[in-house]
ZANUVEX-556832 format. One record per residue (C-alpha): residue in three letters; x, y, z; residue number from 1. Coordinates in Angstrom, 2 decimals, always signed. Layout:
! ZANUVEX-556832
- ALA,X,Y,Z,NUM;
...
END
This chain:
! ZANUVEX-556832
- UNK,+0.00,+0.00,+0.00,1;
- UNK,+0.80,+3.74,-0.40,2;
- UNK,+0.42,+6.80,+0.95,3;
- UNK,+0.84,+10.13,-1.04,4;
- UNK,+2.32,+12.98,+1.61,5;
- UNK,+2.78,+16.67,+1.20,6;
- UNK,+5.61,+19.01,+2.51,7;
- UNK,+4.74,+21.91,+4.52,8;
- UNK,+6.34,+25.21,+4.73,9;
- UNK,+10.12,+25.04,+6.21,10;
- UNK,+12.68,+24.19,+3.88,11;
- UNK,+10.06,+23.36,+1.01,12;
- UNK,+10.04,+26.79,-0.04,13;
- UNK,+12.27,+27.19,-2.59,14;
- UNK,+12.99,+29.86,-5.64,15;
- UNK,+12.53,+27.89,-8.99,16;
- UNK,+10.24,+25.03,-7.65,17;
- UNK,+7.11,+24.51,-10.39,18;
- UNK,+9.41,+26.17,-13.19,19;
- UNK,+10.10,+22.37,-14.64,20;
- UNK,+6.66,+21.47,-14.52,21;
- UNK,+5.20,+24.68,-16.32,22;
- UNK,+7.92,+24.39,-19.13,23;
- UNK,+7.45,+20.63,-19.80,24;
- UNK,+3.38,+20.29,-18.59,25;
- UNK,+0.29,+22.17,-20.07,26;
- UNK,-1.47,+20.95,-17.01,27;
- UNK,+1.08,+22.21,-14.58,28;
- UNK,+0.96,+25.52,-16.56,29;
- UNK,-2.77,+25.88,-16.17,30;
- UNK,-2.86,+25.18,-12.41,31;
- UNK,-0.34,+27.95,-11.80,32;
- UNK,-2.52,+30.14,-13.65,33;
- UNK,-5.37,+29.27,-12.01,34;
- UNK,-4.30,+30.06,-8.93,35;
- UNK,-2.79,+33.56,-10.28,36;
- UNK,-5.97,+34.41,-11.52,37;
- UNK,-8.00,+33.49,-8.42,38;
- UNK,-6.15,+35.53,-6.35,39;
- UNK,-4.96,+38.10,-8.66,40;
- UNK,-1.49,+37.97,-7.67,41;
- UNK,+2.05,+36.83,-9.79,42;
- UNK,+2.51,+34.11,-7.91,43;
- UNK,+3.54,+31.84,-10.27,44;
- UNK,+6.50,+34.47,-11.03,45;
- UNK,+7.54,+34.94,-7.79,46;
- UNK,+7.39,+30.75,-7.30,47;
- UNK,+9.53,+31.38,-10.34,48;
- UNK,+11.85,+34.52,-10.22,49;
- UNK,+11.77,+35.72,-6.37,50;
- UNK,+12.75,+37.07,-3.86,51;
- UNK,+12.83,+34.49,-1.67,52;
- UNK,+12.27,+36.70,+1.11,53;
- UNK,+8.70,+37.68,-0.46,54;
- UNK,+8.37,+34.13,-1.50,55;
- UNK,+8.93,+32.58,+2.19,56;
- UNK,+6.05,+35.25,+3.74,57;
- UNK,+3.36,+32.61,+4.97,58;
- UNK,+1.03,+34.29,+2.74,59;
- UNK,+2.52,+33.27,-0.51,60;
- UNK,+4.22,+30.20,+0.84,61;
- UNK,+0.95,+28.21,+1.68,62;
- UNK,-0.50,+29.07,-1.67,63;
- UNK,+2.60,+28.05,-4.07,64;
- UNK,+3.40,+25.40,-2.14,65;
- UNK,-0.28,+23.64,-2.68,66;
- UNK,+0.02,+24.47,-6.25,67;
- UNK,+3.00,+22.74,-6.53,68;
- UNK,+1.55,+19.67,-5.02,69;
- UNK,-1.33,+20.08,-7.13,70;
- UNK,+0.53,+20.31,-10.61,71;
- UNK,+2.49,+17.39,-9.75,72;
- UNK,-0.57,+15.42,-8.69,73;
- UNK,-2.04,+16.22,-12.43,74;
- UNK,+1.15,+15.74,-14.42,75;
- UNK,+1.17,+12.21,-12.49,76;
- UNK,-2.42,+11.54,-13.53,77;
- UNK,-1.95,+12.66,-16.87,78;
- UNK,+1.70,+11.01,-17.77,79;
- UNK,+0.71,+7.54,-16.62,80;
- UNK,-3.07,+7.94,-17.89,81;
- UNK,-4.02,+6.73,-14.61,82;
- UNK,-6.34,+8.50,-11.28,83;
- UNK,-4.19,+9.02,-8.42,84;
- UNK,-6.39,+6.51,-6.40,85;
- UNK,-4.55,+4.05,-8.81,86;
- UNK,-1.35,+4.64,-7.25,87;
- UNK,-2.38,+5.15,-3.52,88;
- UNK,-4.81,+4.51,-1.01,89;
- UNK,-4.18,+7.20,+1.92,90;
- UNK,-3.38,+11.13,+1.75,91;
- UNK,-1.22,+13.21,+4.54,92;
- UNK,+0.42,+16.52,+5.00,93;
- UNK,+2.20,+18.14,+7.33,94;
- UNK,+0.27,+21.50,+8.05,95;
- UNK,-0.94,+23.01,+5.63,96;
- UNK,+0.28,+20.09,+3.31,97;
- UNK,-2.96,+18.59,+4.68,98;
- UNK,-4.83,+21.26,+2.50,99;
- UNK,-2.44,+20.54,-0.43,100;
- UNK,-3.63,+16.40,+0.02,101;
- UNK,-7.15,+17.62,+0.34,102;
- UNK,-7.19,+19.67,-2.96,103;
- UNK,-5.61,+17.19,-4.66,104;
- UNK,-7.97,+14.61,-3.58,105;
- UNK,-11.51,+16.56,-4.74,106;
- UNK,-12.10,+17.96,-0.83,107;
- UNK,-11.20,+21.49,-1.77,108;
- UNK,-11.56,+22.47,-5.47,109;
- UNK,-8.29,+24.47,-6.37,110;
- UNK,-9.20,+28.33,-6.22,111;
- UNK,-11.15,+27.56,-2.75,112;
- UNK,-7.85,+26.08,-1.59,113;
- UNK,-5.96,+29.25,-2.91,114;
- UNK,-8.12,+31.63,-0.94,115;
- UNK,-8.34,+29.54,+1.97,116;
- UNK,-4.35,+29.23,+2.30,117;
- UNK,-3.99,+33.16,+1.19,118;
- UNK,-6.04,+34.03,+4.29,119;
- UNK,-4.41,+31.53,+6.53,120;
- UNK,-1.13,+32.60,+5.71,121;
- UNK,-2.23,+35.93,+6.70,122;
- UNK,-4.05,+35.03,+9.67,123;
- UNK,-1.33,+33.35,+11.15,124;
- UNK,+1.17,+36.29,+10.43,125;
- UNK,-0.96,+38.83,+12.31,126;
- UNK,-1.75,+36.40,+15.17,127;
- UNK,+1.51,+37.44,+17.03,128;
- UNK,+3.52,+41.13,+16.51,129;
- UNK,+6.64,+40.50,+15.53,130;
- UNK,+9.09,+39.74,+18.26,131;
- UNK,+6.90,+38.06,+20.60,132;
- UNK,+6.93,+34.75,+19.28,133;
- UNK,+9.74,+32.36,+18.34,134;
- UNK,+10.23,+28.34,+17.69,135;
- UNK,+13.03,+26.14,+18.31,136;
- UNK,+14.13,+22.58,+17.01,137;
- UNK,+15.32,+20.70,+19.67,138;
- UNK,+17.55,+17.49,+18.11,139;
- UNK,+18.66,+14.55,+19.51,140;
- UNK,+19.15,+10.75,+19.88,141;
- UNK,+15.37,+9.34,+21.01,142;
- UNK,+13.86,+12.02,+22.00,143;
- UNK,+10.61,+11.43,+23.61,144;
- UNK,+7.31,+13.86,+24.23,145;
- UNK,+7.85,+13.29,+28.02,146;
- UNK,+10.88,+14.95,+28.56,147;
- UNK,+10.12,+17.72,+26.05,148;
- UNK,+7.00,+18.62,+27.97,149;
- UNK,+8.70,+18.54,+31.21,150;
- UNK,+11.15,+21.11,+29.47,151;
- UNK,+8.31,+22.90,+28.29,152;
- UNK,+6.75,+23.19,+31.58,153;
- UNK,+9.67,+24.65,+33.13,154;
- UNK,+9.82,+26.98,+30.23,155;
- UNK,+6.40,+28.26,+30.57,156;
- UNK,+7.53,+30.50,+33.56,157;
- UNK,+8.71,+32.82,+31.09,158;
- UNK,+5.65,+32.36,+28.80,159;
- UNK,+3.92,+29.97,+26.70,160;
- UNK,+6.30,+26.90,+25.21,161;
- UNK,+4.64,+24.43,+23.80,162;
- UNK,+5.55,+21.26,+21.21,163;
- UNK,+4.60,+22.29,+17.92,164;
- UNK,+5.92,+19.57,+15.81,165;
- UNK,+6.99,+16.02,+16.57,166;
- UNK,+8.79,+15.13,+13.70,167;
- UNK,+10.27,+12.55,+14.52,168;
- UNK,+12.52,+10.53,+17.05,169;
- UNK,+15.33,+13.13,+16.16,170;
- UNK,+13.76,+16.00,+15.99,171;
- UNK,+10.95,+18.18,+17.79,172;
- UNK,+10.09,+21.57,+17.39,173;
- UNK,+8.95,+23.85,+20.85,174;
- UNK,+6.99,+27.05,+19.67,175;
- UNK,+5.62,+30.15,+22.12,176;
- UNK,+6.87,+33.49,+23.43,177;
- UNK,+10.54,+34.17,+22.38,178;
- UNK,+11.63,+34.44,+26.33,179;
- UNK,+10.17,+30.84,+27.01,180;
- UNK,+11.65,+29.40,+23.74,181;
- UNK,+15.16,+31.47,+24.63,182;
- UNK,+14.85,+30.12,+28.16,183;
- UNK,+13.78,+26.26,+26.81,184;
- UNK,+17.01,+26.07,+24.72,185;
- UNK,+19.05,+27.40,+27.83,186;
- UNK,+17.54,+24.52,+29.80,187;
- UNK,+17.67,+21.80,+27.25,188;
- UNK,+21.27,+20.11,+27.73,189;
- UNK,+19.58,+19.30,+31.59,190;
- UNK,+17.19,+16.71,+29.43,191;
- UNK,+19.69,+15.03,+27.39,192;
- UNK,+19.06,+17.33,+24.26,193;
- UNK,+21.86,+17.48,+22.31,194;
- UNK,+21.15,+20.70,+20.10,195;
- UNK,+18.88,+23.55,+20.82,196;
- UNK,+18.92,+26.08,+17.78,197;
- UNK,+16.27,+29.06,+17.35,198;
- UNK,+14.57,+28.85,+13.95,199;
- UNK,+14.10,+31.72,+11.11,200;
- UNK,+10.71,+31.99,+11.77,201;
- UNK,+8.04,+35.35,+11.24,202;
- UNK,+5.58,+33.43,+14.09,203;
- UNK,+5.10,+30.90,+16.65,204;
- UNK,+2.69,+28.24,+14.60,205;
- UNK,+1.12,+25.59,+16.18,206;
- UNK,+1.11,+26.94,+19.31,207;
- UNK,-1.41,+28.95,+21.66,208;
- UNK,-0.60,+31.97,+20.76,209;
- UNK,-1.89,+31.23,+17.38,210;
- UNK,-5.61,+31.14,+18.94,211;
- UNK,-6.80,+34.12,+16.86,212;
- UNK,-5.57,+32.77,+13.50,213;
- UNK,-8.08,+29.81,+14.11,214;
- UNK,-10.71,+31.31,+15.00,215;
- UNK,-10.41,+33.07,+11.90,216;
- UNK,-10.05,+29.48,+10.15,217;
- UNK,-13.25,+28.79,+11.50,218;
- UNK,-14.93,+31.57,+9.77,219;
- UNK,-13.12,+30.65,+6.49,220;
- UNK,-13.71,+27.63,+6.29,221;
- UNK,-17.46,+27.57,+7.41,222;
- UNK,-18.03,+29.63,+3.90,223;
- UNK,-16.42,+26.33,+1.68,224;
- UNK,-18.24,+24.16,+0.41,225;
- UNK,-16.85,+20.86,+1.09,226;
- UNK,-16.72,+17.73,-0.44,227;
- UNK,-15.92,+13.99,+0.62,228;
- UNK,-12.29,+13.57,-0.51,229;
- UNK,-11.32,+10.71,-2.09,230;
- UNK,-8.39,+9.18,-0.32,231;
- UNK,-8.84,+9.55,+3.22,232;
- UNK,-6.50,+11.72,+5.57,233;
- UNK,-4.17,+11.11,+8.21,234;
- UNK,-4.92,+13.90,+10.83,235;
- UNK,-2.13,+16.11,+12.06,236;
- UNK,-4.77,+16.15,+15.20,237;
- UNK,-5.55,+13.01,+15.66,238;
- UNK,-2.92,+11.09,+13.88,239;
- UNK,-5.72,+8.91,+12.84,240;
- UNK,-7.49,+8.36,+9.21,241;
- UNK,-10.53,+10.67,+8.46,242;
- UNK,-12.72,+11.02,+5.62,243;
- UNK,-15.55,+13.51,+6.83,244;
- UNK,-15.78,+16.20,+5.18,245;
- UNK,-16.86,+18.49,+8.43,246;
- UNK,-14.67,+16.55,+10.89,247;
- UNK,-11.69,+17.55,+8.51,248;
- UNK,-12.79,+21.24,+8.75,249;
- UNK,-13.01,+21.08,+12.29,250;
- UNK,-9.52,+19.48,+12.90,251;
- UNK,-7.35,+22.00,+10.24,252;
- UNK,-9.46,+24.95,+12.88,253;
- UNK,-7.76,+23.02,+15.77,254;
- UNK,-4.29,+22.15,+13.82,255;
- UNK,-3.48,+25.82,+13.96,256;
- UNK,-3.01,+25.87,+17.37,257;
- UNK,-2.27,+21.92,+18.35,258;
- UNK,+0.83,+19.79,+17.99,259;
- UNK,+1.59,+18.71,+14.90,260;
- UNK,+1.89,+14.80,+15.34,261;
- UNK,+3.73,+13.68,+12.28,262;
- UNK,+6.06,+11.17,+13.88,263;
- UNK,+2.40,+9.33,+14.80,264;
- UNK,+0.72,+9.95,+11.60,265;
- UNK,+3.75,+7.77,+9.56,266;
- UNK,+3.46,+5.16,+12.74,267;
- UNK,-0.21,+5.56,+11.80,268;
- UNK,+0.61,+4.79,+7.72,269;
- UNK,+2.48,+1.68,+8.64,270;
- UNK,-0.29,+0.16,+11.04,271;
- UNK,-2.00,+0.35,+8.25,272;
- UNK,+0.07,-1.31,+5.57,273;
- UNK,+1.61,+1.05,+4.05,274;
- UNK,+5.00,+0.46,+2.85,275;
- UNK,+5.70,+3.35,+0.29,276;
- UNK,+5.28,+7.14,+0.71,277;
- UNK,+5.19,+9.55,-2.22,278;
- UNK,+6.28,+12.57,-0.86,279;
- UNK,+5.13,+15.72,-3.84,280;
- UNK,+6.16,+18.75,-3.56,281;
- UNK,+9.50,+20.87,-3.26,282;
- UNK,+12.56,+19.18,-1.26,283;
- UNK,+12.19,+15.42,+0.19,284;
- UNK,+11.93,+16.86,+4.10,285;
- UNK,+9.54,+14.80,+5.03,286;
- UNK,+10.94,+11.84,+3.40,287;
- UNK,+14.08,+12.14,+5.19,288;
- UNK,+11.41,+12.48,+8.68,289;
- UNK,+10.02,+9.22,+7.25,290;
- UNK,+13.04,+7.49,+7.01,291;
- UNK,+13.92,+8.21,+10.57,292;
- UNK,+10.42,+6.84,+11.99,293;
- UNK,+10.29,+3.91,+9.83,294;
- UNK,+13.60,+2.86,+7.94,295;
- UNK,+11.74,-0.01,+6.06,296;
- UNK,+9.43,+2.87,+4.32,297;
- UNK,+10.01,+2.61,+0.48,298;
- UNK,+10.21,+6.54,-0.18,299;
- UNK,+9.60,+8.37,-3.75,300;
- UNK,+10.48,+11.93,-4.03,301;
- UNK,+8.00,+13.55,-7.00,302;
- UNK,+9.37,+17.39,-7.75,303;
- UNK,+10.73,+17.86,-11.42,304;
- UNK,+9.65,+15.80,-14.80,305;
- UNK,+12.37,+13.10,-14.48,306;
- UNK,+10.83,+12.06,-10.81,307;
- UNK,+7.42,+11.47,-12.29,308;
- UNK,+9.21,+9.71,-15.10,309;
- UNK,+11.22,+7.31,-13.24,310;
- UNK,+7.98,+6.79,-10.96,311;
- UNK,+6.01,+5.43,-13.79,312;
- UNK,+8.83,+3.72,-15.10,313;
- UNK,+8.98,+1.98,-12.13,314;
- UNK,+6.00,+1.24,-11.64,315;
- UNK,+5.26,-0.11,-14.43,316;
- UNK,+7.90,-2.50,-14.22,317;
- UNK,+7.02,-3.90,-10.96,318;
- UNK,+3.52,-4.22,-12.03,319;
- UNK,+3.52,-6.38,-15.19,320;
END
């Protein structure tokens, strides 16, 4: 079995990423398009040209980064002449990566997903003024979500620190006010962390403080019209599968603010039977996460023309 996964913002972002596709695919070209038209904004050029500094604001990084996944998820469909549902059975993202699974499995239709993730991006930016928030990766050898909430707790005399991602056994992310998240990387060689390091990042996510973002995600997304999609999800949340269209809705209100569970949701994947991710999108990040929770995972990377290529290729080789 297979699971198709999608990259969230991080290290995804990247000038140049879609430029392959739009040269090479008519359908990759239209997406972009699409999405420039619905909300009358380059951003195909920027996803092209840069900055990356204007590229990277959370505003244009959630769109492009679903359109990417998008495009790829047509060029796939239209190269091996087959549905996606051929090829996999579950969908998962991490953050807004779940919207990017979503669109590309009929939940969202495309320009709903572009507004939604334009207004999220901005949502979350204004949540928190600038210099009150912060995140940190904390790394490691086995870290565990014990000791990183008893750091957390200590933390939280200075303000809110909470676990925002857990990656995987390597790797955890804290996120809350920059004197907890200062003070939380002070205190972390007392839990057996072996690297503390602030991130580049414009606001907390998945924390708290991000409280007014989702409530505005509630509003949003109450005005969508939503369909079933057609692969079901793996929750952020929950870390479990889910097909409902208004549970989804209800969980991406409460990922803005909750832990993102990803090290669970690829435990999840393998409980049940998967043994191959396709990660699309920009980058192989959460490949190289997968790898690290479960080294038996058969990963495929889908980003440029010759991925999709050698996907079918292979595919079609193992399947004769």
């Amino acid at each position: 079995m297979r699971a198709f996964v999608f990259p969230g913002q991080g290290k995804s972002v990247t000038v140049g990423m879609g430029l392959d596709l739009a040269l090479n695919f008519l359908e990759a070209k239209e997406v972009f398009q699409e999405v420039d038209n619905t909300l009358n904004q380059h951003l195909f050029k920027l996803m092209s040209e840069g900055p990356i500094e204007e590229l990277t604001l959370t505003e244009n990084a959630q769109p492009a980064l679903m359109a990417l996944g998008v495009a790829l998820a047509r060029v796939l469909e239209k190269q091996s002449g087959k549905p996606l549902t051929y090829f996999g059975q579950f969908g998962a993202g991490h953050s807004l990566g779940e919207y990017s699974s979503l669109t590309v499995f009929d939940m969202f239709t495309l320009q709903d997903a572009a507004r939604i993730l334009k207004k999220r991006g901005i949502a979350m930016q204004q949540a928190v003024k600038p210099g009150v928030g912060a995140m940190a990766a904390l790394l490691g050898v086995a870290l565990d979500i014990e000791t990183i909430q008893k750091l957390c707790a200590k933390a939280q005399k200075y303000g809110v620190c909470e676990i925002s991602n857990d990656n995987a056994p390597n790797q955890i992310v804290i996120s809350g006010n920059e004197e907890a998240i200062d003070a939380a990387i002070t205190f972390a060689p007392e839990y057996g962390i072996r690297r503390a390091i602030m991130l580049p990042v414009s606001a907390p996510f998945h924390c708290s403080l991000m409280a007014p973002a989702a409530k505005e995600m509630e509003k949003v997304l109450e005005t969508i019209e939503c369909k079933k999609p057609l692969l079901p999800l793996i929750s952020n949340v929950t870390a479990d599968k889910v097909s409902n269209p208004t549970e989804i809705c209800d969980l991406l209100v409460k990922q803005v603010t909750q832990t993102v569970r990803w090290r669970e949701c690829v435990q999840k994947l393998a409980s049940l039977g998967v043994t191959e991710t396709i990660e699309m999108g920009s980058g192989n990040v959460l490949s190289g996460l997968i790898k690290t929770i479960h080294p038996d995972m058969r990963l495929w990377s889908l980003e440029a023309p010759k991925d999709i290529e050698f996907f079918i290729e292979n595919y079609k080789k193992e399947n004769v």
